[in-house]
C-alpha positions as CSV (number, residue, x, y, z in Angstrom):
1,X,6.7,21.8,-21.5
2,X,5.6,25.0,-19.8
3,X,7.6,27.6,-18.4
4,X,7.5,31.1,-16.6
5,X,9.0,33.4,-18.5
6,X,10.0,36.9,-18.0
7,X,11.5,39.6,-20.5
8,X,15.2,41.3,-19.8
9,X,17.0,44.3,-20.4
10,X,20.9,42.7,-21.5
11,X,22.4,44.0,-17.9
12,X,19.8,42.1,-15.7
13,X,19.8,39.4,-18.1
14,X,23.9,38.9,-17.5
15,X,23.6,39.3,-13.8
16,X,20.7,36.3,-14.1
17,X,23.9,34.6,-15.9
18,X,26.2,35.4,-12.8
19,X,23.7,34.1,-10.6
20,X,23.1,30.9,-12.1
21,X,26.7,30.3,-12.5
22,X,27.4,31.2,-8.6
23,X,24.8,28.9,-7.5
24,X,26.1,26.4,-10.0
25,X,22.8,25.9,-11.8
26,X,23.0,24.0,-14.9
27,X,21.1,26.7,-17.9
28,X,20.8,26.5,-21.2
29,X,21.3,29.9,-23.3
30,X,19.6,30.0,-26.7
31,X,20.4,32.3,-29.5
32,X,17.2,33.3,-31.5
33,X,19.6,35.4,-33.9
34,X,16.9,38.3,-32.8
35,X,17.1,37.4,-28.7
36,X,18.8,35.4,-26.1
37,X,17.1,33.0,-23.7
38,X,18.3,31.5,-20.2
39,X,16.3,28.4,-19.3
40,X,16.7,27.0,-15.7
41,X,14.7,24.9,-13.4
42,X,14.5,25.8,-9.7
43,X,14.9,23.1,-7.1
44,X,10.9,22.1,-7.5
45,X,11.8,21.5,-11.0
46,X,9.8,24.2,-12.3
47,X,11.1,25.9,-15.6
48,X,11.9,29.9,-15.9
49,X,12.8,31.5,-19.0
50,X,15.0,34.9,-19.0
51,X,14.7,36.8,-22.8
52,X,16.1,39.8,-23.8
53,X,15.7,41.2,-26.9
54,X,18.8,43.5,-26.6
55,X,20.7,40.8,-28.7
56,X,24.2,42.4,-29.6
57,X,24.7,43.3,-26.0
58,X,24.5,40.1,-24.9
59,X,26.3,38.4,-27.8
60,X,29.3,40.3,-27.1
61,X,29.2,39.5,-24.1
62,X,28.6,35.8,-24.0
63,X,31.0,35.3,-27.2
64,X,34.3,37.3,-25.7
């Protein structure tokens, strides 16, 4: 599987969250216990990746 990824700072990485969830498209997050990923396909099916490494940021986040 191949995907276009692109690296994150925590904020722009949450308002990619936001985004998807206003546009109600279905992502996956992934904890890496060192970084988060957001995994989405657009409407042609293609598959992005959104990584930031500012992991405790986002956890806190994400977790409440």
């Amino acid at each position: 599987m191949t995907a276009i990824a692109f690296g994150s700072d925590a904020k722009n990485f949450l308002q990619w969250q936001e985004l998807r969830e206003a546009q109600g498209v279905l992502a996956r997050y992934s904890d890496h216990d060192l970084a988060w990923s957001l995994c989405f396909h657009d409407p042609y099916e293609n598959l992005y990746e959104i990584t930031t490494y500012d992991y405790a940021v986002v956890a806190k986040a994400l977790n409440g």
